[in-house]
C-alpha positions as CSV (number, residue, x, y, z in Angstrom):
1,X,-55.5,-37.9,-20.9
2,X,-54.4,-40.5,-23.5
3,X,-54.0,-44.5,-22.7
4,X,-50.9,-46.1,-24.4
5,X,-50.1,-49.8,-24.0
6,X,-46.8,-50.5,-23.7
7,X,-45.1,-54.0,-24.1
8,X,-42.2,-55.1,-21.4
9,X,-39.6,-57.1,-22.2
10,X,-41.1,-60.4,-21.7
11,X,-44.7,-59.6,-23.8
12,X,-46.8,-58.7,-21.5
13,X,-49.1,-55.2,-22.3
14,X,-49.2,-53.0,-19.8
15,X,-52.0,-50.8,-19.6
16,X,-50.8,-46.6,-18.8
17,X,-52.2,-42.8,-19.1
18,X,-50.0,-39.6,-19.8
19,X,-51.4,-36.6,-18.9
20,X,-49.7,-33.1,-18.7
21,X,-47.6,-31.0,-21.1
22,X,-46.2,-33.5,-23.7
23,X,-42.6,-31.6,-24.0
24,X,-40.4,-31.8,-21.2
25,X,-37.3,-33.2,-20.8
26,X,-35.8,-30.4,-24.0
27,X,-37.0,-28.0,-20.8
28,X,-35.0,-29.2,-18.1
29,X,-38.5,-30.8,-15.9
30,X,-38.2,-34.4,-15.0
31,X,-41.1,-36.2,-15.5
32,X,-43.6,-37.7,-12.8
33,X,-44.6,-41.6,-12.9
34,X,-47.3,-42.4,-10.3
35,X,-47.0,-45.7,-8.8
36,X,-50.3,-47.4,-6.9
37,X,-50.4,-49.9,-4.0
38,X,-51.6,-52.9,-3.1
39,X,-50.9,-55.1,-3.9
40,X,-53.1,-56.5,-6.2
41,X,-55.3,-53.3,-7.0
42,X,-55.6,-51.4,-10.3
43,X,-54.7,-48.1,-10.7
44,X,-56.4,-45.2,-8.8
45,X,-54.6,-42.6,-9.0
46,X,-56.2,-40.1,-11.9
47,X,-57.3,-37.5,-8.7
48,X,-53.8,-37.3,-7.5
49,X,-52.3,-37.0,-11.6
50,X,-54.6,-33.9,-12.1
51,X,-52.9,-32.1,-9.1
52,X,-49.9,-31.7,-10.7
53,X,-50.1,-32.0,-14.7
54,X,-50.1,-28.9,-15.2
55,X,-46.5,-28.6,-13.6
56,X,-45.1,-31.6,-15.5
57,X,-45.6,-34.6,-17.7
58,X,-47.5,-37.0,-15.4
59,X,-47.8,-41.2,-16.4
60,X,-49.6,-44.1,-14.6
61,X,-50.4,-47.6,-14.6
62,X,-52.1,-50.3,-13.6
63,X,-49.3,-52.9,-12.3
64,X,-49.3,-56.1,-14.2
65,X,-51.8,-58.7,-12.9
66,X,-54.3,-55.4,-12.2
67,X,-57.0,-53.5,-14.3
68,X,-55.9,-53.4,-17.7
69,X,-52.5,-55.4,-17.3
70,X,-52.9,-58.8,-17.6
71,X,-50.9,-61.7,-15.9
72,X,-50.8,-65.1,-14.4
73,X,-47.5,-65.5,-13.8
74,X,-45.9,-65.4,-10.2
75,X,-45.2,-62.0,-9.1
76,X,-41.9,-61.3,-7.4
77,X,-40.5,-57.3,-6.7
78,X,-38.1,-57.5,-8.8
79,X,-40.4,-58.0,-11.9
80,X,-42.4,-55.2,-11.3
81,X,-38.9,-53.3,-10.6
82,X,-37.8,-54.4,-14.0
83,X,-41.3,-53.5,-15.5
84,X,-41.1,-49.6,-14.3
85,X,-37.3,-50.0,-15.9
86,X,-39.1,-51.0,-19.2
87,X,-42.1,-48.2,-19.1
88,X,-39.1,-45.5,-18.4
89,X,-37.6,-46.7,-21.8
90,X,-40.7,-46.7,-23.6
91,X,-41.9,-43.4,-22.4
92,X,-38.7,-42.0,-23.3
93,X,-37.5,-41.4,-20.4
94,X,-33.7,-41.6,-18.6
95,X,-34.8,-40.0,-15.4
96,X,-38.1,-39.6,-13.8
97,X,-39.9,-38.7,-9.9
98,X,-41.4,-41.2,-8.5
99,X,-44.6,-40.3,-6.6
100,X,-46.0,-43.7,-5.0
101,X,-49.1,-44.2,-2.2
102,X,-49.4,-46.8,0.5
103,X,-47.6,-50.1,-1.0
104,X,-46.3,-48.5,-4.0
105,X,-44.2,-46.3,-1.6
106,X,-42.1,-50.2,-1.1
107,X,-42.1,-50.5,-5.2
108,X,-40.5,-46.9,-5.6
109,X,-37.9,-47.7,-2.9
110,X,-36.9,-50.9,-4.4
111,X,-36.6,-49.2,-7.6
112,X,-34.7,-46.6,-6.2
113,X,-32.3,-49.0,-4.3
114,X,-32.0,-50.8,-7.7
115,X,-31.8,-47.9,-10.2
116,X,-31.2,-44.7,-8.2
117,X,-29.5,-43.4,-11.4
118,X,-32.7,-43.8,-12.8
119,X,-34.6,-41.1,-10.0
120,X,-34.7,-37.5,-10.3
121,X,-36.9,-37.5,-7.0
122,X,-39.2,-39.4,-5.1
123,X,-42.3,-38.6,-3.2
124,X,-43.9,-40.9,-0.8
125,X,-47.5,-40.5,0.1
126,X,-48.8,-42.7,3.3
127,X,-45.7,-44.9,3.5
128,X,-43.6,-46.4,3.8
129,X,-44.2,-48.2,6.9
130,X,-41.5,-49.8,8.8
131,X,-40.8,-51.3,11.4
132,X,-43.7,-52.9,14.1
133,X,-46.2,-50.3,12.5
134,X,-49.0,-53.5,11.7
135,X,-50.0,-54.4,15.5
136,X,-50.8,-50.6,16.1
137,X,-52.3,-50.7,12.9
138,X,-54.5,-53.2,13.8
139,X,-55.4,-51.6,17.1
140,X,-56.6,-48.6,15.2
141,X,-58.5,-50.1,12.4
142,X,-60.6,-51.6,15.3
143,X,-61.4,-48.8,17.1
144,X,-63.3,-47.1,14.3
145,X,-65.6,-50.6,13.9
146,X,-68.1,-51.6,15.9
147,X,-68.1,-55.0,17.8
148,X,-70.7,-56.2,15.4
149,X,-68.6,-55.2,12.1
150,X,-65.7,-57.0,13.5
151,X,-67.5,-59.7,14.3
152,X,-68.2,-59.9,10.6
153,X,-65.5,-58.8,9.2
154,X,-63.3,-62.3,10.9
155,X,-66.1,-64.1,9.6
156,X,-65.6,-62.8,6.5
157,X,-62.3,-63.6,6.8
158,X,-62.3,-66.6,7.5
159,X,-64.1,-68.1,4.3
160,X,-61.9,-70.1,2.2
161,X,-63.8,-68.3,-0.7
162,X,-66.5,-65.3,-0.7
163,X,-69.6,-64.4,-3.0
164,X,-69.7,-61.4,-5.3
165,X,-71.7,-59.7,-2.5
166,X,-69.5,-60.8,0.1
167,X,-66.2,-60.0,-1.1
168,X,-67.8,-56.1,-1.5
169,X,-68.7,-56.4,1.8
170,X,-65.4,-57.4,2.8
171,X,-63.4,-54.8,1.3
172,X,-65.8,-51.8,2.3
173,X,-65.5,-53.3,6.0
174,X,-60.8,-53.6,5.7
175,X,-61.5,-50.4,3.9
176,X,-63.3,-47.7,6.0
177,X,-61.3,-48.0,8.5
178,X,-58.8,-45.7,6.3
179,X,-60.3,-42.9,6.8
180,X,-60.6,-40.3,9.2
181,X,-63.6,-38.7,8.3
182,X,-65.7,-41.5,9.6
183,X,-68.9,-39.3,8.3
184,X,-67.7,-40.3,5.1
185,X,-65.5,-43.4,5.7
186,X,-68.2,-46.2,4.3
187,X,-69.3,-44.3,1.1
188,X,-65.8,-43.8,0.3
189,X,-65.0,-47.4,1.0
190,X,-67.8,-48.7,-1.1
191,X,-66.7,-46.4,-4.1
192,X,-63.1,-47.8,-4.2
193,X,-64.7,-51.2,-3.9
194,X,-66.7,-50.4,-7.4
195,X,-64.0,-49.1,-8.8
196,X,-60.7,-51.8,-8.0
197,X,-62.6,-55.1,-8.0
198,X,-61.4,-57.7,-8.8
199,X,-58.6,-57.5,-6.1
200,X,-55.6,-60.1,-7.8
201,X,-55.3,-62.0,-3.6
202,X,-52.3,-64.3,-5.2
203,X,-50.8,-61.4,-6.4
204,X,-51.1,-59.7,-2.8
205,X,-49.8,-62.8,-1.2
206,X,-46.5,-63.4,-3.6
207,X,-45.4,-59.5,-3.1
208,X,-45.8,-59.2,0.4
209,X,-44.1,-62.9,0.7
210,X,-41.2,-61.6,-1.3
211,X,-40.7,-58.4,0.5
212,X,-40.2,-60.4,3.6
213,X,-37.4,-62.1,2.2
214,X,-35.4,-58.8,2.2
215,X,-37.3,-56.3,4.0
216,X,-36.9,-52.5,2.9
217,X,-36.2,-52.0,7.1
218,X,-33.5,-53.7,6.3
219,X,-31.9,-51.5,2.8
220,X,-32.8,-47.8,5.2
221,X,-29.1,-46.8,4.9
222,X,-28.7,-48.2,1.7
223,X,-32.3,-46.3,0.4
224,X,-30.7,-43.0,2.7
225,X,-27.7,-43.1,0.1
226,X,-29.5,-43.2,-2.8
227,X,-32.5,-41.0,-2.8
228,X,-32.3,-37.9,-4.2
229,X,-32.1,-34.3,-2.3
230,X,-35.7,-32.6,-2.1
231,X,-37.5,-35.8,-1.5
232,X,-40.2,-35.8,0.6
233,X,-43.3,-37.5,2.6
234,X,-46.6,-36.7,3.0
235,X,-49.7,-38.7,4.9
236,X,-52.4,-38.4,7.7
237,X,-52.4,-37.8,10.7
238,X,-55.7,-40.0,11.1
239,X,-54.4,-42.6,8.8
240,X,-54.6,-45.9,10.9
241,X,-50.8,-46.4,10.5
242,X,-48.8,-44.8,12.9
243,X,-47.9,-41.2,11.4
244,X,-44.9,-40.9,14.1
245,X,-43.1,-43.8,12.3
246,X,-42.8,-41.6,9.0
247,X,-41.7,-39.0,10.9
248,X,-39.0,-40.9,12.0
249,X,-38.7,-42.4,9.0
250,X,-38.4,-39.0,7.2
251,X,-35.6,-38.0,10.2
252,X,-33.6,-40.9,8.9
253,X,-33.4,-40.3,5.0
254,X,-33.4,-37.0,5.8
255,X,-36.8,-35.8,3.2
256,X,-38.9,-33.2,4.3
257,X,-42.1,-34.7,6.2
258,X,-46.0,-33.1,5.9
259,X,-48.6,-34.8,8.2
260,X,-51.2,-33.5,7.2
261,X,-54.1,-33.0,10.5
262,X,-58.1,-34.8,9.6
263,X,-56.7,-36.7,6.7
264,X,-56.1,-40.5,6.4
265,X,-55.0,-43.2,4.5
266,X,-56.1,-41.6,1.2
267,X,-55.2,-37.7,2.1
268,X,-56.8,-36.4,-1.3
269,X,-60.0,-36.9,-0.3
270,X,-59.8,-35.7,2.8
271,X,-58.5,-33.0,3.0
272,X,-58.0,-32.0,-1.0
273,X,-56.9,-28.8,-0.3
274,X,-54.2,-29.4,2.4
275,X,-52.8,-32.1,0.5
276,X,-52.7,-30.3,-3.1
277,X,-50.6,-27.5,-1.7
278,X,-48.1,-30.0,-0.3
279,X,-48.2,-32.7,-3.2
280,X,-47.4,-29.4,-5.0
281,X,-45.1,-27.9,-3.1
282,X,-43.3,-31.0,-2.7
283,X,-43.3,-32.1,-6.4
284,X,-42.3,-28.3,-8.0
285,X,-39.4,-28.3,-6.3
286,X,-37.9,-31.6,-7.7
287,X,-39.3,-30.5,-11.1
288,X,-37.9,-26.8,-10.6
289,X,-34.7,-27.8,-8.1
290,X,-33.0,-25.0,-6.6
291,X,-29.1,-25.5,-6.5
């Protein structure tokens, strides 16, 4: 796996990995670009690359503002649209598949609605949600915590600013909650904690502030139009977000749905070999389309 910086348009470094078979495009296979959510996390999406690098050239990146990427400016989606715009270029690339998880399921659809000449596929993994998915969300996400760890978790909350020790407690208590397995839920929690801190909270708050001001709910038909043929989605059936609304979702822009049973918010590591075959499955055939 090599890391390349690559500079945007407007001088910022972006930090990215490339992974897979370096020759591609002479052979007719469209490369794969992961995209992370968020927002306001670095990238953590190596586990889900070294499914599928063998069947393509594979590139990530942490999102400006995150790990490696630098950034204090304010964060709108149309930057970080025009940033995946600039990494295509660098990389080489006219066409690419877009594979995004959770919030970077809303940054490939906006790039898609903004570029769809651009996308050779897309594959979305645990999003995206929409419609009134957050209030059943929420319901969920309480039920696998005690009355104790919500208690603390509000409290938490509620703290106009949090210690180093704090803020890890925090996160592991939002974060367990994503899992199914609940066996394993706060040791898998605690390890994405280690590995994403610091979280960029302004960077959080300016996405999700502009994706209000034209909701993706609102561009469905538009997105339908526009996405290629063989796209697909895949997520858990014990993710805390309601699976049935990517099913319907999926019936709308007409892609191929997998729910995969025991698996949540992060499927991978879950249920690893479930989702491998349909990550697989569902990125081959965009790399290998059948006419």
């Amino acid at each position: 796996m090599t890391v390349v910086w690559v500079e945007v348009d407007d001088g910022v470094r972006l930090r990215t990995w490339q992974s897979g078979p370096a020759e591609v495009a002479g052979a007719g296979r469209p490369p794969v670009v992961l995209v992370h959510g968020g927002p306001g996390l670095p990238d953590y999406l190596e586990p889900v690359s070294a499914l599928i690098d063998d069947l393509t050239r594979v590139y990530r990146y942490d999102q400006r503002g995150t790990g490696g990427s630098g950034w204090s400016g304010r964060h709108t989606v149309a930057r970080h649209v025009r940033d995946l715009e600039n990494l295509m270029d660098a990389w080489g690339h006219d066409r690419m598949i877009l594979v995004g998880h959770s919030y970077g399921t809303d940054l490939v659809s906006f790039f898609a609605l903004a570029h769809p000449e651009r996308v050779a596929g897309v594959v979305y993994l645990c999003g995206p949600f929409v419609g009134p998915w957050r209030e059943p969300t929420r319901v969920a996400e309480r039920a696998r915590r005690s009355p104790a760890q919500q208690e603390r978790l509000d409290r938490l909350e509620a703290l106009a600013s949090r210690s180093d020790d704090e803020e890890v407690e925090y996160l592991a208590l939002s974060w367990f909650t994503d899992h199914a397995d609940q066996d394993n839920a706060w040791t898998w929690a605690l390890a994405s904690v280690r590995a994403m801190r610091p979280i960029n909270w302004v960077m959080n708050a300016q996405l999700n502030a502009d994706k209000r001001v034209d909701p993706l709910e609102h561009a469905i038909d538009r997105l339908c139009a526009v996405l290629p043929s063989g796209s697909a989605i895949i997520g858990g059936a014990g993710d805390p977000r309601p699976a049935a609304l990517l099913r319907s979702l999926g019936a709308e822009l007409g892609c191929a749905v997998t729910i995969i049973p025991g698996a949540g918010h992060h499927p991978w590591l879950e249920r690893p070999g479930e989702f491998r075959a349909a990550l697989r499955s569902a990125v081959g055939q965009q790399v290998h389309p059948v006419d």
